[in-house]
Backbone bond lengths (Angstrom), bond angles and torsions (degrees), N, CA, C in turn:
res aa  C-N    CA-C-N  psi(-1)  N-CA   C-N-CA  omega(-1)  CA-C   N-CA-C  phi
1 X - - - 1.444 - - 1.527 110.33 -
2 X 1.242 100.32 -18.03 1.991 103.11 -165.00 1.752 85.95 -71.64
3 X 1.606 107.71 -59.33 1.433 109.71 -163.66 1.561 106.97 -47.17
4 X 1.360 117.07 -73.83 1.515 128.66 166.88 1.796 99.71 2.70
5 X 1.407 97.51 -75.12 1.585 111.80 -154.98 1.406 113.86 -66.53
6 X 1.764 122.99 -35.30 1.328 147.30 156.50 1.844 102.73 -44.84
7 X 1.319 112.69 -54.54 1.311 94.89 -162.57 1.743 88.76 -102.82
8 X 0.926 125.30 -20.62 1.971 94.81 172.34 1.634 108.17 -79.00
9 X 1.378 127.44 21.38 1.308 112.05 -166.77 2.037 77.44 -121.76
10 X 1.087 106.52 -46.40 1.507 95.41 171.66 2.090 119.03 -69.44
11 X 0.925 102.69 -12.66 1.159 93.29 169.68 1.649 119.04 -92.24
12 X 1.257 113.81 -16.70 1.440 140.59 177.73 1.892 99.51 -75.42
13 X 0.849 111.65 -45.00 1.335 108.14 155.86 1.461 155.97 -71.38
14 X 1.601 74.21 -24.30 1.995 86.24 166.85 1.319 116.08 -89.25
15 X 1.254 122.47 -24.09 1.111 125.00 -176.83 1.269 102.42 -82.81
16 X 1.585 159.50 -49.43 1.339 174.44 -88.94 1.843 99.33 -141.83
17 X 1.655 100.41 -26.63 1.398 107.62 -167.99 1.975 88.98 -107.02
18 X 1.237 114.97 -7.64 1.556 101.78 -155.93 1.298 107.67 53.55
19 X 1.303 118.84 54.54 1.931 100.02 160.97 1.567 116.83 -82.80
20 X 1.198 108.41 2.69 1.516 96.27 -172.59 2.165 98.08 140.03
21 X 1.928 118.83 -144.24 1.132 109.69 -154.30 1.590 64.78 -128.49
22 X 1.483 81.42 157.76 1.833 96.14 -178.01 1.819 101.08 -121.88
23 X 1.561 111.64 36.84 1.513 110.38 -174.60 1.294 89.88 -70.75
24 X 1.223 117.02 -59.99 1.521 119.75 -159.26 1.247 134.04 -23.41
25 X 1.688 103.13 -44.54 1.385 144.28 -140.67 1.796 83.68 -91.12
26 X 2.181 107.17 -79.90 1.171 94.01 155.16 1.380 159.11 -0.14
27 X 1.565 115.79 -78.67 1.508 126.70 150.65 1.559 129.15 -37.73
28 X 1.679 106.86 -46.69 1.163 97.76 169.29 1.591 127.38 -84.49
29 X 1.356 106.02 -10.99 1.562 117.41 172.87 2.080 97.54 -62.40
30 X 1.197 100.26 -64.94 1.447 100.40 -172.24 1.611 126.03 -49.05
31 X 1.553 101.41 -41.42 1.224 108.67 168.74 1.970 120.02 -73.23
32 X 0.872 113.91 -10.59 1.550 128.04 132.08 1.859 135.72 -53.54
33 X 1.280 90.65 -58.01 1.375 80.18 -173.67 1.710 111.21 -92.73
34 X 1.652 126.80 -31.04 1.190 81.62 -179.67 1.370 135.02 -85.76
35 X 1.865 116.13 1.70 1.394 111.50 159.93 1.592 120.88 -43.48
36 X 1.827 119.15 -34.53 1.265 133.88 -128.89 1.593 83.86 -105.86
37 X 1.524 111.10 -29.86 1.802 109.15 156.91 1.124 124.93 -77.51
38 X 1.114 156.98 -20.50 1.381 161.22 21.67 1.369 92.18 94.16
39 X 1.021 119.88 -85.29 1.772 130.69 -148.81 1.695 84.66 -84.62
40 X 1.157 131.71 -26.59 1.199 134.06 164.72 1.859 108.71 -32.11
41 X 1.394 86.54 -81.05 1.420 106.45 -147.51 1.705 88.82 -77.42
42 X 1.312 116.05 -8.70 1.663 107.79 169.57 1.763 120.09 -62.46
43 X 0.998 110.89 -24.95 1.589 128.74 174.49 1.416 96.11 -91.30
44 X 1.142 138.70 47.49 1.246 114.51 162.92 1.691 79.65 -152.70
45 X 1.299 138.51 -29.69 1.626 146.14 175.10 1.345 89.80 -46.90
46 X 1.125 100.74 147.04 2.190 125.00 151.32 0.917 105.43 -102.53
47 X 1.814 128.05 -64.89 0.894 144.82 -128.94 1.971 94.04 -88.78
48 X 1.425 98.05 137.89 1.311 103.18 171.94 1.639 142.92 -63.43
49 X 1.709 93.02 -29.75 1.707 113.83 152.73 1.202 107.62 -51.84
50 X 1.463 101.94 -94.00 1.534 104.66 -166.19 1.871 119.95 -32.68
51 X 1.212 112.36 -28.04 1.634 132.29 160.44 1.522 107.20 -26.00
52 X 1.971 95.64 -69.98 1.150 128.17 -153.98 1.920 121.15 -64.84
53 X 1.864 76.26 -38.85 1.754 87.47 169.16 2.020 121.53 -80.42
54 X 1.268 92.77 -11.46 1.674 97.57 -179.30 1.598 94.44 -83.88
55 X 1.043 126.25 -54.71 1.573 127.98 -166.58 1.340 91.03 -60.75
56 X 1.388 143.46 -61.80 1.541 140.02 -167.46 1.803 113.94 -55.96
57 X 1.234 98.76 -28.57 1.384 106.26 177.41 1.717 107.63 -75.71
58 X 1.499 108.53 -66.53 1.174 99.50 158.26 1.556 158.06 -17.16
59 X 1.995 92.81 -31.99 1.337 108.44 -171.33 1.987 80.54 -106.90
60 X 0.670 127.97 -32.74 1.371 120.34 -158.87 1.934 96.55 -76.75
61 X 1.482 92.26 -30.50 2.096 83.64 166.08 1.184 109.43 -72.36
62 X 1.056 140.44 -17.59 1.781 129.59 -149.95 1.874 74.37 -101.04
63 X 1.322 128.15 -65.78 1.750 108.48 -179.96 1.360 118.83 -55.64
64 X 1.044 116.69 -25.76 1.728 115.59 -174.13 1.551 109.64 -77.83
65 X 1.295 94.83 -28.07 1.881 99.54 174.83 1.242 97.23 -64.43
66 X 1.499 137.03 -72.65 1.710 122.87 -155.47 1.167 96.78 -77.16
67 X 1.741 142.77 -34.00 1.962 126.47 168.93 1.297 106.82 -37.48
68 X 1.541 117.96 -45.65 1.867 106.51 -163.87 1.485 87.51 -90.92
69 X 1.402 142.36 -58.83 1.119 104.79 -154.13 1.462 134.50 -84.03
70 X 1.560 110.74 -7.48 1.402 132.30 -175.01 1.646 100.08 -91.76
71 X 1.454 122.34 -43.31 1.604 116.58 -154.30 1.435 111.23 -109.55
72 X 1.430 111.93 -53.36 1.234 130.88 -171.96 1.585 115.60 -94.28
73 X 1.372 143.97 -34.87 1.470 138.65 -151.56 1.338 107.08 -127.84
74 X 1.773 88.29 -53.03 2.183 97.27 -165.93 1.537 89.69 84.18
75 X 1.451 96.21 157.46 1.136 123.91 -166.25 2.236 115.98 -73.60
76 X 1.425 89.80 -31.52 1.395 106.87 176.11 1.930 124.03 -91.10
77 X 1.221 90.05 9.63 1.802 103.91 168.23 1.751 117.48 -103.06
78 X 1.058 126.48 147.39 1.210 124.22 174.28 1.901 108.99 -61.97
79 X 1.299 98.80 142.47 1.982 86.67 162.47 1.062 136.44 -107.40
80 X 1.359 102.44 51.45 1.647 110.83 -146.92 1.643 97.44 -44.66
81 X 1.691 122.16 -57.64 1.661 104.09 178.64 1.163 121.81 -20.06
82 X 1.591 142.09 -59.72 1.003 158.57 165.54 2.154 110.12 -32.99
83 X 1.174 110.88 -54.62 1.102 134.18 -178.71 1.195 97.86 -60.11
84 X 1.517 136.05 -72.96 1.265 151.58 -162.45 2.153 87.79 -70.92
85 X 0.857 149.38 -80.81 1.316 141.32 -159.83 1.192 134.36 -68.67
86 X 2.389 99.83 -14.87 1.761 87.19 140.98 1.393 108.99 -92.45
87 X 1.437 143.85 -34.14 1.481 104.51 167.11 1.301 130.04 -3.32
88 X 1.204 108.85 -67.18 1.918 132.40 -163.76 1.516 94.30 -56.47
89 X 0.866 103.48 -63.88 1.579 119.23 -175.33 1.098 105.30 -36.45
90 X 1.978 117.07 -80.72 1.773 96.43 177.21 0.887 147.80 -77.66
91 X 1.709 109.03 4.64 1.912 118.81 150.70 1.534 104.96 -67.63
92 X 0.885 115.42 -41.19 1.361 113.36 -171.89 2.389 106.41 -64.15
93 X 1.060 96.41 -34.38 1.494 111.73 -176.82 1.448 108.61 -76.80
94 X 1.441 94.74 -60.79 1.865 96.21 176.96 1.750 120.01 -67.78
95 X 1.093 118.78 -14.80 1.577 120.52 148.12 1.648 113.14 -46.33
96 X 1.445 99.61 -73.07 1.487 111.25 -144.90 1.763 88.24 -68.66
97 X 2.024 122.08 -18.04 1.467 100.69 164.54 1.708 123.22 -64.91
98 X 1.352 95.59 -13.58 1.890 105.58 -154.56 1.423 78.93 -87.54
99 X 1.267 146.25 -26.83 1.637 136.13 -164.18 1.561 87.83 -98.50
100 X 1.200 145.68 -37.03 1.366 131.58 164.22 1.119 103.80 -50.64
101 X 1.309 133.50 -62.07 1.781 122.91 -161.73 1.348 109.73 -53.00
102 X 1.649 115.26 -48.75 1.129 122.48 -175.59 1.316 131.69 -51.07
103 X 1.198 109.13 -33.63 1.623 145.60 -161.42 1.952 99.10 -106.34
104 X 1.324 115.93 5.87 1.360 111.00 173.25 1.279 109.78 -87.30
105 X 1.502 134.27 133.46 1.165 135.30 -176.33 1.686 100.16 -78.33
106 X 0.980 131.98 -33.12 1.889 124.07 -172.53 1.501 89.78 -50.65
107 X 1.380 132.48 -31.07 1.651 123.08 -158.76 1.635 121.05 55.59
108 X 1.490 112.39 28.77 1.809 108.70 169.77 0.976 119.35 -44.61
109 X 1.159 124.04 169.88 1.512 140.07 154.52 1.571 113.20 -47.86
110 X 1.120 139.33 79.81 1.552 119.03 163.09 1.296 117.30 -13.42
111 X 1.436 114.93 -81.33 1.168 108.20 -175.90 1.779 139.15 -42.55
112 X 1.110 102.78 -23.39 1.102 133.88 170.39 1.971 119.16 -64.73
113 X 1.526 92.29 -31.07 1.884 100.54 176.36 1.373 104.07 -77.30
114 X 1.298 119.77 141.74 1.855 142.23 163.15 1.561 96.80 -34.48
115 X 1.450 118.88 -76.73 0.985 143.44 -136.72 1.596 96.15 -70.10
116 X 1.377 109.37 -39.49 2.000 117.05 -153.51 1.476 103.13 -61.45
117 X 1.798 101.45 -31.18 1.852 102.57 172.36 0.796 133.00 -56.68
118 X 1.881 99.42 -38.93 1.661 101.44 -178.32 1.501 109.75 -74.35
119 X 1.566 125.80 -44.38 1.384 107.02 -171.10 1.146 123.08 -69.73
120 X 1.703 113.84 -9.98 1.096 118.94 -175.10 1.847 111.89 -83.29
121 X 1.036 112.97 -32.53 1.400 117.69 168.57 1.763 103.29 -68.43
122 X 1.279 137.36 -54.08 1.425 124.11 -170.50 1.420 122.73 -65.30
123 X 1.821 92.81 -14.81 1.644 112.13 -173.68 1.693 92.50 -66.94
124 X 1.348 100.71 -68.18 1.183 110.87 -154.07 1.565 114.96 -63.34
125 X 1.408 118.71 -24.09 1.667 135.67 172.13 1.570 108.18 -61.77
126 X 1.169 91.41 -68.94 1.413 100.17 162.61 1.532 145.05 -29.97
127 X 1.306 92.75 -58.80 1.563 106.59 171.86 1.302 117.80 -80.50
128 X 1.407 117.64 3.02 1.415 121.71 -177.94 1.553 107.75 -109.36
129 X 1.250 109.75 -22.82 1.708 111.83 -162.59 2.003 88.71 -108.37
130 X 1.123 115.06 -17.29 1.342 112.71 -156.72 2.291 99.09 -60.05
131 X 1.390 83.15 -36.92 1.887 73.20 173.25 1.619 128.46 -58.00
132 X 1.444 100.02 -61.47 1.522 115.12 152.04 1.546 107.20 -18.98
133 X 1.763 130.33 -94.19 1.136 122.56 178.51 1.275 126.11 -30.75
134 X 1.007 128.99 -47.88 1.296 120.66 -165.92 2.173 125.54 -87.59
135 X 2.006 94.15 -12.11 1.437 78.00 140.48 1.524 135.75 -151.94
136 X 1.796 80.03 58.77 1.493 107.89 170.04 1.561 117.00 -45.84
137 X 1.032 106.71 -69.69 2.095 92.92 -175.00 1.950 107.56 -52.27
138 X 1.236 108.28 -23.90 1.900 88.41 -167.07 1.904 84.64 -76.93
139 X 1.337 125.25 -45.03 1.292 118.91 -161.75 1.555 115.71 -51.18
140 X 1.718 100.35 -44.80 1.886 107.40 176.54 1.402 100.28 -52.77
141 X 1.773 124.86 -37.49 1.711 106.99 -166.93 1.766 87.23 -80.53
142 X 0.764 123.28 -18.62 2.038 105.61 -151.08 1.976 97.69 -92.87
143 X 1.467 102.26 -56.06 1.962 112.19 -148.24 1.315 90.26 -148.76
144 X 1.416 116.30 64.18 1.919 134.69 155.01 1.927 90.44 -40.08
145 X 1.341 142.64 -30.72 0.810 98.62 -158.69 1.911 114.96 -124.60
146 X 1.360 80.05 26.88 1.659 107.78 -177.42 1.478 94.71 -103.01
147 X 1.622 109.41 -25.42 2.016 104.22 -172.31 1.800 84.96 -74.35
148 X 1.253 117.48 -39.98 1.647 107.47 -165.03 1.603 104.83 -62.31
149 X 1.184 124.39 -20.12 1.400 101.91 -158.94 1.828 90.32 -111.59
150 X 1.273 127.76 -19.05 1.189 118.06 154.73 1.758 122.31 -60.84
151 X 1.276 116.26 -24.48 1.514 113.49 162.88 1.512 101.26 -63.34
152 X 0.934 144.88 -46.67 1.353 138.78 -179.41 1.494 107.13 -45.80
153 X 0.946 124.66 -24.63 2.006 119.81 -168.60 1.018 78.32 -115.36
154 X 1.507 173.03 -45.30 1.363 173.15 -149.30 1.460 99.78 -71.82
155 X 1.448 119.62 -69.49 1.469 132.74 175.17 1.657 118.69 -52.30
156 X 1.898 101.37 -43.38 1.430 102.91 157.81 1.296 120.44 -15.61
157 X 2.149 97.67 -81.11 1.572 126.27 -161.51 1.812 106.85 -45.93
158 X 1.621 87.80 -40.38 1.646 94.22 -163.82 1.757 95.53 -67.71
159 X 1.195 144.57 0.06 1.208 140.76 173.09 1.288 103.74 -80.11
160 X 0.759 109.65 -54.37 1.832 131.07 -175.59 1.376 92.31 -46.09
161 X 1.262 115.49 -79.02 1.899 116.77 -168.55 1.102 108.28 -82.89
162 X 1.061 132.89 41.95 1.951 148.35 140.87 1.224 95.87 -95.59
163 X 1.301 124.58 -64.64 1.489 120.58 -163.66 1.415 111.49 -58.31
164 X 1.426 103.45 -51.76 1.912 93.05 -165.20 1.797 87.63 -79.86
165 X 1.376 134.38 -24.27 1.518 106.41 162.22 1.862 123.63 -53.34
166 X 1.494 106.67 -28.92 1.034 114.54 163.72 1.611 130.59 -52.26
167 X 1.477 111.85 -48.22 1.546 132.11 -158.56 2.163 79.32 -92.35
168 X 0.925 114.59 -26.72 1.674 107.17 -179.55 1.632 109.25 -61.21
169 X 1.547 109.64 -60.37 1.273 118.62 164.68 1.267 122.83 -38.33
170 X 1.805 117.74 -51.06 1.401 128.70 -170.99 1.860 93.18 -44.88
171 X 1.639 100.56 -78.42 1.308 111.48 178.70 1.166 140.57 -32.15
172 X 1.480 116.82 -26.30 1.727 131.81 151.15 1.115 133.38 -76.23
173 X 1.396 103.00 -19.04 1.729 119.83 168.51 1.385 114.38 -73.75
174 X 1.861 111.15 -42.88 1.298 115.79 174.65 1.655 103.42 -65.74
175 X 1.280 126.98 -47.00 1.341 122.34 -166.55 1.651 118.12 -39.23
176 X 1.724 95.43 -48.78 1.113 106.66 -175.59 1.375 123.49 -85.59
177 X 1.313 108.40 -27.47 1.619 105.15 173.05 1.558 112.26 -53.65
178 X 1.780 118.13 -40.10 1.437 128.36 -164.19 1.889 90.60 -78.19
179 X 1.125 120.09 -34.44 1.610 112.72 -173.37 1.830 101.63 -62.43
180 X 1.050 127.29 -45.31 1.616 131.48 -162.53 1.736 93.02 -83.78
């Protein structure tokens, strides 16, 4: 969240100042975070598959970073491909956690797990913004002013998955206060 807030507050500034395009900044934010979700939800896997597909994803960003920015995009274009295929990824991740919970023999409370907030907030961010991303660059050339008012429901979502990242924390705070 620190990074998130660090780099939309610097990009909030370049733009406000006209310094120039803040793709860069973007791209490299993304190519940050969804490994950094990724490595997330790897500590929460048992299973050696599900392991197997986070590490492959992982490795498939570290090549997809120098394809878009060296071959295909440059550094000053959006990547939305990139954008649009971790989407997939952490719908695709925060499922296969929701079929672990389900599939736990103790039978807890979901609601009740740290973790169920967070995937459940990236699920749900995700799966809502994931159209948007993916045809972000034709929209900036076509209806600049249909992308502005879709950031408006974008910023929504991102409220949404602060909070239940929020209510995740709450729930680990309680855990531990009741353990001591």
């Amino acid at each position: 969240m620190i990074v998130t807030f660090l780099n939309e507050s610097m990009c909030f500034y370049i733009k406000n100042k006209h310094l120039g395009n803040t793709y860069i900044f973007y791209n490299f934010y993304y190519y940050f975070r969804f490994p950094i979700i990724g490595w997330m939800f790897l500590n929460v896997f048992f299973n050696k598959i599900q392991k197997v597909i986070i590490y492959l994803f992982l490795l498939f960003s570290f090549v997809l970073f120098f394809v878009d920015n060296f071959y295909l995009y440059g550094f000053y274009s959006l990547h939305s491909n990139y954008q649009l295929l971790g989407g997939i990824f952490i719908i695709i991740i925060s499922l296969i956690h929701f079929y672990n919970i389900l599939k736990n023999t103790e039978k807890n409370n979901p609601l009740t797990t740290p973790f169920f907030w967070v995937a459940t907030g990236f699920f749900f961010y995700f799966l809502c913004t994931l159209p948007f991303f993916g045809i972000l660059n034709f929209l900036l050339k076509k209806d600049i002013i249909f992308v502005g008012a879709y950031l408006i429901i974008i910023k929504s979502f991102s409220i949404l998955l602060y909070s239940s990242i929020g209510i995740d924390f709450y729930i680990q705070w309680k855990y531990q206060k009741s353990e001591n």
